[in-house]
N, C-alpha and C positions, 0 to 999 in steps of 0.2 A: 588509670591513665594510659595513654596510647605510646608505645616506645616508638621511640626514632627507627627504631628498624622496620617496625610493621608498617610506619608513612615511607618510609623508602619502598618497600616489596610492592607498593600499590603506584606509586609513581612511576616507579622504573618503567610498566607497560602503558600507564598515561603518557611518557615521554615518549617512549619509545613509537608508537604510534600515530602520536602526531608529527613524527617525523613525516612520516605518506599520510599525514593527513587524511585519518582514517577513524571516526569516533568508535566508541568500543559500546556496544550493550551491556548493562549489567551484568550478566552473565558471561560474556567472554571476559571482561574484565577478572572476573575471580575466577575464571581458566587459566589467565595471564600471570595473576599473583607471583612476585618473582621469591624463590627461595625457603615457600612457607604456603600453609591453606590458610583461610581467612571464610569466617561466614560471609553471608549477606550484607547482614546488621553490622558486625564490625569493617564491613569495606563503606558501607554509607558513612557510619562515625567517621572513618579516615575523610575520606573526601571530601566531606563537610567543612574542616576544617582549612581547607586552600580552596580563597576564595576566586582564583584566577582558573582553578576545575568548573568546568561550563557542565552542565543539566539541562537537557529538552527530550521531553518523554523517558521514555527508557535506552537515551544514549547519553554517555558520557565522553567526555575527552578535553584536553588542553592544547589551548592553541587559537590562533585565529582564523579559522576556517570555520564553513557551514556545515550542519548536521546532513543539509540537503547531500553533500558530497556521496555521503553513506546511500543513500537512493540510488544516486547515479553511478555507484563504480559496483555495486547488484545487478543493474541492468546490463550493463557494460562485463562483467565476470559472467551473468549467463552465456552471452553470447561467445565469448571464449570457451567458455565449457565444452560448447557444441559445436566448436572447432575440434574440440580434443576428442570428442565423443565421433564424427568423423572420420578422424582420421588414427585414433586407434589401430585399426588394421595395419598400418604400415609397421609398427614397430615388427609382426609375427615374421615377417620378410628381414628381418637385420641377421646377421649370424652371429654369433655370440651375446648376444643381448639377453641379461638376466630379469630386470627390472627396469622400469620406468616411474618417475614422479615427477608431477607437476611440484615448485617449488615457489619462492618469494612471494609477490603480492596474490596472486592469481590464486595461490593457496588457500587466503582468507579471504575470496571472494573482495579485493579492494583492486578495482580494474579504473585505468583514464583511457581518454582519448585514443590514444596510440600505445596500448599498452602490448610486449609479445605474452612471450607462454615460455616460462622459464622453464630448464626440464634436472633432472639428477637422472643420471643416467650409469646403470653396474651392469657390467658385462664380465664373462669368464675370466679371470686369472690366465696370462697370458696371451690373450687374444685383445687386449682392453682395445690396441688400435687399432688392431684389423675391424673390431666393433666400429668404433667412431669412421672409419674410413667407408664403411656400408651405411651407417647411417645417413653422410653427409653425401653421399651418393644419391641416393633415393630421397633426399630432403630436398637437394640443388634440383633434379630431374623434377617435382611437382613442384619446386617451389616455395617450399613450404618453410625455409630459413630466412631468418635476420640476414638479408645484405645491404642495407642503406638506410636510410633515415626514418622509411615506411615499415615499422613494427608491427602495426596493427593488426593480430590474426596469426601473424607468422612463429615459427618457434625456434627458441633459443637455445638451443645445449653447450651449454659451456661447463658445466661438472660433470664429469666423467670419473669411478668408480671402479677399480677391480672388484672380487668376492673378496681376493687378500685386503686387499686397503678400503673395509667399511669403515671401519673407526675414525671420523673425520678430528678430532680433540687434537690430533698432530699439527692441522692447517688451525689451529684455532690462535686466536691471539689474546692479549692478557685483557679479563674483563669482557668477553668477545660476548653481548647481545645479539648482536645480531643476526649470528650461526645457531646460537642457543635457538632463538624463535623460530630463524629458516629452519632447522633441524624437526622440531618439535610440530612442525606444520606443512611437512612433506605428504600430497596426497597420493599414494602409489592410484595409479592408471594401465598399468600392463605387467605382467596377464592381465591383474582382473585388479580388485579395488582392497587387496590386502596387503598391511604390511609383513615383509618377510625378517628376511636376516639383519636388515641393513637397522631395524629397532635396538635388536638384540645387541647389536656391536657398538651402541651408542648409548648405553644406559648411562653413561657420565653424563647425561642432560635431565636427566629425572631429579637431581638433589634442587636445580636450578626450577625447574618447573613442574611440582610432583602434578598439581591436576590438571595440566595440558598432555602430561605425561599420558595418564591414565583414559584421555578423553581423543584417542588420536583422531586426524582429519582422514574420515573412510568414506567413500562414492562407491553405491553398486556399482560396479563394470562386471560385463558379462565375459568369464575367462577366457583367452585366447589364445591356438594353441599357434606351436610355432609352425610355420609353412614346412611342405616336401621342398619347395626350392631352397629356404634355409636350410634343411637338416641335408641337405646334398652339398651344398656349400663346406657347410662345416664338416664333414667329411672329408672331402678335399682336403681341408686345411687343416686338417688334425692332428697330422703328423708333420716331417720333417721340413714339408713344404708351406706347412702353417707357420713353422716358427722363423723362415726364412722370411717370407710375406710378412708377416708381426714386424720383424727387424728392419726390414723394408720403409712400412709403412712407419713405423715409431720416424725412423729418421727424416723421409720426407716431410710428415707434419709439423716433427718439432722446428723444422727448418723454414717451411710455412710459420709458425706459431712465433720464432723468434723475428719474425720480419715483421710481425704485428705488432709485437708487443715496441717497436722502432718505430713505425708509425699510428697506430690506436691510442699508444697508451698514456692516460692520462695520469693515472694515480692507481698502477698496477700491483696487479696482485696471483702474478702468476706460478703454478707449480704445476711441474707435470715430469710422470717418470715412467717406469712400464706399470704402475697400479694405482695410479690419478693422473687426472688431465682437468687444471683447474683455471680458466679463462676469463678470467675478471678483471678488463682493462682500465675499469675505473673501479674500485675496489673503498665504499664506504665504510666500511666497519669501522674505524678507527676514526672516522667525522663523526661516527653515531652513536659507540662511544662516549667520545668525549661531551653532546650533544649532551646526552643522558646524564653522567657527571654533573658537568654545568648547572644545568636542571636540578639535580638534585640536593646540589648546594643554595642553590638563587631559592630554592622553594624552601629547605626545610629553615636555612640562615632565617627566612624570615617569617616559621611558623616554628619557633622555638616552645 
């Protein structure tokens, strides 16, 4: 007999997914598994059994939405890619920038209409806003940020990262899915297409997801090294006139950042100090959540 736990570990990422409206392949589906492995054979038995879980070919998912979705957010995610593949280069010019990852939908290839390019973003320990303040310089200059309604192609950074503050479990909220899977499906992009530290300081997500864990999301990228103009920068600002500029720039932005969050914010969810800068004026997790909850009462009440 199938325990209520193992129909919950398989629903959790049916629910969760159709939130974006995203069918899963049998195979990411037992990527997905939450809290537990599961063969093949026992994820079909699970499934089988809730009959509101939809099958066409080899995609699964619940919900009412088309398989075709899954076709067209493939074409729509190459075409992102090869934005990021582009524009790579720019990160080597930031100064103090550690790492870069593409992050949210765009991670698991589920791209719409007007979808951006979500980014995680680690830069040196103590420099974190002198980083953000380089980047959004040379983002604003080509253009290449979120400032209006037109997303499509452009790029979003809104987490921000010291090397002290990887451990993201601090921002996490109770029951938190939906950091769990963003975390788990982080593609790093700069330098190259490996993840580094930022895994290691986050292994509190492996009990939750061991074979997503084990199966990271990796893109050849050809490694990048940082530019002569960066590393003369950060020279400069290495010493006492770096930490001056840091304190500078910390106050300015967050000065900027609390004026946003007064006018942007819908259902905010923001934190930021000198070793995170987290920008999420409409902050779902707790919709999706509870979404998933729901879900997994309405289904299992009535596949006792």
């Amino acid at each position: 007999m199938i325990s209520k736990e193992a129909k919950k570990s398989v629903l959790i990422p049916l629910i969760f997914f159709a939130w974006f409206k995203f069918p899963l392949t049998w195979r990411e589906l037992r990527r997905y598994v939450w809290g537990r492995e599961l063969s093949e054979v026992e994820l079909r038995l699970i499934v089988k059994e809730f009959s509101r879980v939809r099958q066409v070919g080899d995609l699964v998912w619940r919900g009412d939405f088309s398989s075709l979705e899954r076709s067209t957010a493939a074409t729509l995610a190459a075409e992102l890619w090869g934005q990021v593949a582009r524009w790579r280069w720019l990160f080597s010019y930031i100064p103090f920038l550690s790492q870069v990852y593409v992050s949210n939908t765009l991670a698991y290839d589920n791209a719409k209409a007007n979808s951006d390019i979500d980014l995680l973003l680690v830069g040196q320990s103590g420099r974190l806003w002198t980083m953000r303040a380089g980047l959004l310089v040379l983002m604003n200059l080509f253009n290449l940020r979120v400032r209006s309604v037109n997303r499509w192609k452009k790029f979003s950074p809104e987490f921000f990262v010291s090397q002290r503050g990887l451990d993201l479990s601090k921002v996490a909220l109770p029951k938190d899915y939906n950091l769990v899977y963003w975390l788990v499906d982080l593609v790093p992009i700069w330098p190259d297409g490996e993840h580094h530290s930022l895994r290691q300081a986050n292994q509190w997500v492996k009990p939750h997801l061991p074979m997503a864990w084990r199966s990271p999301k990796i893109r050849q990228w050809r490694y990048l090294q940082p530019t002569i103009f960066r590393k003369a920068i950060e020279g400069i600002l290495s010493g006492k006139l770096g930490d001056h500029f840091e304190s500078w720039a910390y106050n300015k932005q967050r000065r900027i950042i609390d004026r946003n969050i007064r006018k942007l914010g819908v259902n905010p969810s923001v934190v930021y100090n000198r070793d995170i800068i987290k920008l999420h004026f409409n902050d779902r997790r707790a919709q999706v959540r509870d979404c998933i909850e729901s879900g997994l009462h309405d289904l299992l009440g009535k596949n006792k």
